[in-house]
C-alpha positions as CSV (number, residue, x, y, z in Angstrom):
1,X,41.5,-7.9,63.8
2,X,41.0,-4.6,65.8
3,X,41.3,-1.4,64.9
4,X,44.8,-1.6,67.2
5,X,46.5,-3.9,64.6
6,X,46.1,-6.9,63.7
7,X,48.2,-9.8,66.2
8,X,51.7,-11.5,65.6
9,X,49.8,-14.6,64.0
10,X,47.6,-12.4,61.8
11,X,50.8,-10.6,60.1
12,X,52.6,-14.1,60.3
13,X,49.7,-15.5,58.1
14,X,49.7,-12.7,55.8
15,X,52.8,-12.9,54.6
16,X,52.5,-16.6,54.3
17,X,49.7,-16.6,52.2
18,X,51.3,-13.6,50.3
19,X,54.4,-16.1,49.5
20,X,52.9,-19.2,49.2
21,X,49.6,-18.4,47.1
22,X,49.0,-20.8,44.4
23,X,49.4,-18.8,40.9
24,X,46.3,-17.1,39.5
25,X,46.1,-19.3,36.7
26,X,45.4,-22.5,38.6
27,X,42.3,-20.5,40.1
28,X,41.1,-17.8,37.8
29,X,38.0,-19.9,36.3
30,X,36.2,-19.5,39.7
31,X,37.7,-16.7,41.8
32,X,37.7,-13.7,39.8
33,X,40.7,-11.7,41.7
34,X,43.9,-12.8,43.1
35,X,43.7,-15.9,45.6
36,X,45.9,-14.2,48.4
37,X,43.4,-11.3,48.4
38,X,40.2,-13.7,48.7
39,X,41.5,-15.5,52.1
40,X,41.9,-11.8,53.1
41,X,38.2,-10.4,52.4
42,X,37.2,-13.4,53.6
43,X,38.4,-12.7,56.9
44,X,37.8,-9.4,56.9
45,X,34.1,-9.8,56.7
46,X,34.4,-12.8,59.2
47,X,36.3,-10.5,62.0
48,X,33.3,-7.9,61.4
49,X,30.6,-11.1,62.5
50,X,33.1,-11.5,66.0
51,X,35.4,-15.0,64.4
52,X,38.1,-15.7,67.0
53,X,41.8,-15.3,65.8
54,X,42.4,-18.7,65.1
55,X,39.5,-18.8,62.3
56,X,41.0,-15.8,60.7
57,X,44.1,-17.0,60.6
58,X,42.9,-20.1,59.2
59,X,40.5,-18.4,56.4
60,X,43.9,-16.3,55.4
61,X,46.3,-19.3,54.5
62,X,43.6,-21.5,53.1
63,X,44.2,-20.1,49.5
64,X,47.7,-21.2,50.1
65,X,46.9,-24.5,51.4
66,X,44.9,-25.6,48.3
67,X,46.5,-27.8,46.2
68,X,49.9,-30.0,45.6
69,X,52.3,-27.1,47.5
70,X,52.4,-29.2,50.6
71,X,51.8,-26.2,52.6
72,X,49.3,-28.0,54.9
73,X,52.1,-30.2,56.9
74,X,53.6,-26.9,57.9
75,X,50.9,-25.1,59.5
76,X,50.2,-27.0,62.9
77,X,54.2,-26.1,63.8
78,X,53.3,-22.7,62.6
79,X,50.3,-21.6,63.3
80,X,48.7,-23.7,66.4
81,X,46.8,-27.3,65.9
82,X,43.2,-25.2,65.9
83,X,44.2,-23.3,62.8
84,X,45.6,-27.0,61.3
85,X,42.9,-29.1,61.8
86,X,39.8,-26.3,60.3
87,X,42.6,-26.5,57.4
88,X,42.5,-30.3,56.9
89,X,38.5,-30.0,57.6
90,X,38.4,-27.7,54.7
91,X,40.4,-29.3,52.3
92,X,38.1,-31.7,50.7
93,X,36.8,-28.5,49.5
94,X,38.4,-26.7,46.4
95,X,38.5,-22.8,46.1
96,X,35.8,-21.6,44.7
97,X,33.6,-24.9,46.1
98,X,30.6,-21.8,46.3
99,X,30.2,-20.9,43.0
100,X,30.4,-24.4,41.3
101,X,33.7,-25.4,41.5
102,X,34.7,-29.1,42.4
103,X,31.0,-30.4,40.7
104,X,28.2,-32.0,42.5
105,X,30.2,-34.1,45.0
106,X,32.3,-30.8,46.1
107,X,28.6,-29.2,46.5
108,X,27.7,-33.0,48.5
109,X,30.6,-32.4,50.6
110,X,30.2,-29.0,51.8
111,X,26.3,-29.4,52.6
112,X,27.4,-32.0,54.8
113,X,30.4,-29.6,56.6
114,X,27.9,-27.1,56.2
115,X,25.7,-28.8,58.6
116,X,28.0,-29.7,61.1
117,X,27.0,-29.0,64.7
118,X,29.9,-27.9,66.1
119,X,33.5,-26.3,65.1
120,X,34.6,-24.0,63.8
121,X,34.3,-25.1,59.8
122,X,30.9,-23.8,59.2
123,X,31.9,-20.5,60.0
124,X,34.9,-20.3,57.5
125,X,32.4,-22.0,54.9
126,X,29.3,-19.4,55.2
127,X,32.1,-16.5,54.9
128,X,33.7,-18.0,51.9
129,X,30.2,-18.6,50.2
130,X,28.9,-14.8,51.3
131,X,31.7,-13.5,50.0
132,X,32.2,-15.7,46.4
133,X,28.2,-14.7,45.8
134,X,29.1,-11.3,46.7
135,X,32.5,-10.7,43.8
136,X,30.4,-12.5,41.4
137,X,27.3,-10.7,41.6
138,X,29.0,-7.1,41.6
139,X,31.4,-8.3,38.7
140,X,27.6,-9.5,36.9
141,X,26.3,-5.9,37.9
142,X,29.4,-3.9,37.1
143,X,30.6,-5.2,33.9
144,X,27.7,-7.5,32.6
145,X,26.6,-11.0,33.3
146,X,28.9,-12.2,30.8
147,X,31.7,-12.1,33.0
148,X,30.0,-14.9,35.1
149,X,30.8,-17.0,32.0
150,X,33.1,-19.3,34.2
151,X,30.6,-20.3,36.9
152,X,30.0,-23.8,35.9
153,X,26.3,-23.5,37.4
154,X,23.3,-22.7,35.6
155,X,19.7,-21.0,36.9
156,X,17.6,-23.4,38.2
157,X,20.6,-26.0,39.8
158,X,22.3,-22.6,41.0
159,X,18.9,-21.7,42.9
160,X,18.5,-25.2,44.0
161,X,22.0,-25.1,45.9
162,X,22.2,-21.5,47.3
163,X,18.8,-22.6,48.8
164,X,20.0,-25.8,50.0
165,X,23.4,-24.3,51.6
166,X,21.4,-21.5,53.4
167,X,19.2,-24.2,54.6
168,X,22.6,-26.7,55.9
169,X,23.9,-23.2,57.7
170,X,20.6,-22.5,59.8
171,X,20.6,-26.1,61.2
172,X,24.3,-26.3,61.7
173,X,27.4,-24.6,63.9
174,X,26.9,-21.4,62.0
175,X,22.9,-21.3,62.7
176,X,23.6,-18.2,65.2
177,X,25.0,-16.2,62.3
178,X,22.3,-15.6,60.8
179,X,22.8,-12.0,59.4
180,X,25.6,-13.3,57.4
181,X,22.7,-16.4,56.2
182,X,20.9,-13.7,55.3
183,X,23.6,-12.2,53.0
184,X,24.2,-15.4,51.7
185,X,20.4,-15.7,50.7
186,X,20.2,-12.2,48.7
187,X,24.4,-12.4,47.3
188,X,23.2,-16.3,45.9
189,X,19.7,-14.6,44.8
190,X,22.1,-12.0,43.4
191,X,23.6,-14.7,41.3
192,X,21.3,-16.8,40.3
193,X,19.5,-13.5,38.2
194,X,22.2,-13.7,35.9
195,X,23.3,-16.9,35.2
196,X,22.3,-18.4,32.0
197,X,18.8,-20.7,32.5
198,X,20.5,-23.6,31.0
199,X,23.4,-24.9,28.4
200,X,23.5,-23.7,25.2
């Protein structure tokens, strides 16, 4: 994504997501704006870190590859095999996997794909995770921590994971990245500050 225009497969990917994004309602508990932008400023920040057009193209229709829609079939004839198989190694992971959704084995699964030592999936993982911390913590700071009601983390398991993630991501594919690691250590520190310390 250059400041030239963005390529044939980048528009192509746009307007599929734009069309085939699942409805807000089926992901407004953990991803607090609409899912067609989130696959957007999720690649956004990723083309600023130097991701390759496949992995842009694949972090812009994964929103509208989540879920029953079928979509995923579609996308090797569509979009090239690289952007189909990061979408079927992401899948196992629901939107919103970052801040708590999909429970502890969601949070098992991605430490393990987080960890991975090659590919392609680290890198669409660590942008997903900078940039859930980073909504949710300026939604806490704008408009109060009461708007992070619907994070199904509290405090201390919420430290305990961002820790853990940052840790899978500097052993793992994305381990060169490690300004974005960075951002993912202060947006989940971010975070944790104003979650609630534990049920109740």
């Amino acid at each position: 994504m250059d400041t030239a225009g963005y390529s044939d497969r980048i528009q192509h990917a746009l307007a599929f997501a734009a069309k085939h994004v699942p409805p807000q309602r089926a992901t407004a508990r953990v991803v607090p704006s609409a899912p067609a932008l989130v696959g957007a400023g999720v690649a956004l920040l990723l083309a600023s870190h130097g991701a390759d057009e496949a992995t842009l193209v694949a972090t812009i229709l994964r929103p509208s590859v989540q879920g029953p829609s079928g979509q995923l079939d579609r996308i090797p004839a569509k979009f090239g095999p690289e952007v189909g198989e990061l979408l079927r190694a992401l899948a196992p992971l629901p939107l919103g996997w970052a801040v708590g959704a999909g429970g502890r084995e969601a949070r098992r699964r991605a430490l393990a794909l987080a960890g991975m030592a090659a590919g392609r999936t680290p890198l669409v993982m660590l942008g997903e995770a900078v940039h859930a911390c980073g909504i949710w913590a300026a939604t806490a700071r704008r408009l109060g921590p009461e708007y992070t009601g619907e994070i199904p983390l509290y405090r201390a398991e919420a430290l305990e994971w961002y820790v853990g993630l940052a840790g899978a991501f500097e052993h793992g594919a994305a381990a060169s990245r490690g300004e974005l690691i960075r951002d993912l250590r202060q947006l989940g520190a971010d975070l944790v500050r104003v979650l609630p310390r534990a049920e109740g």
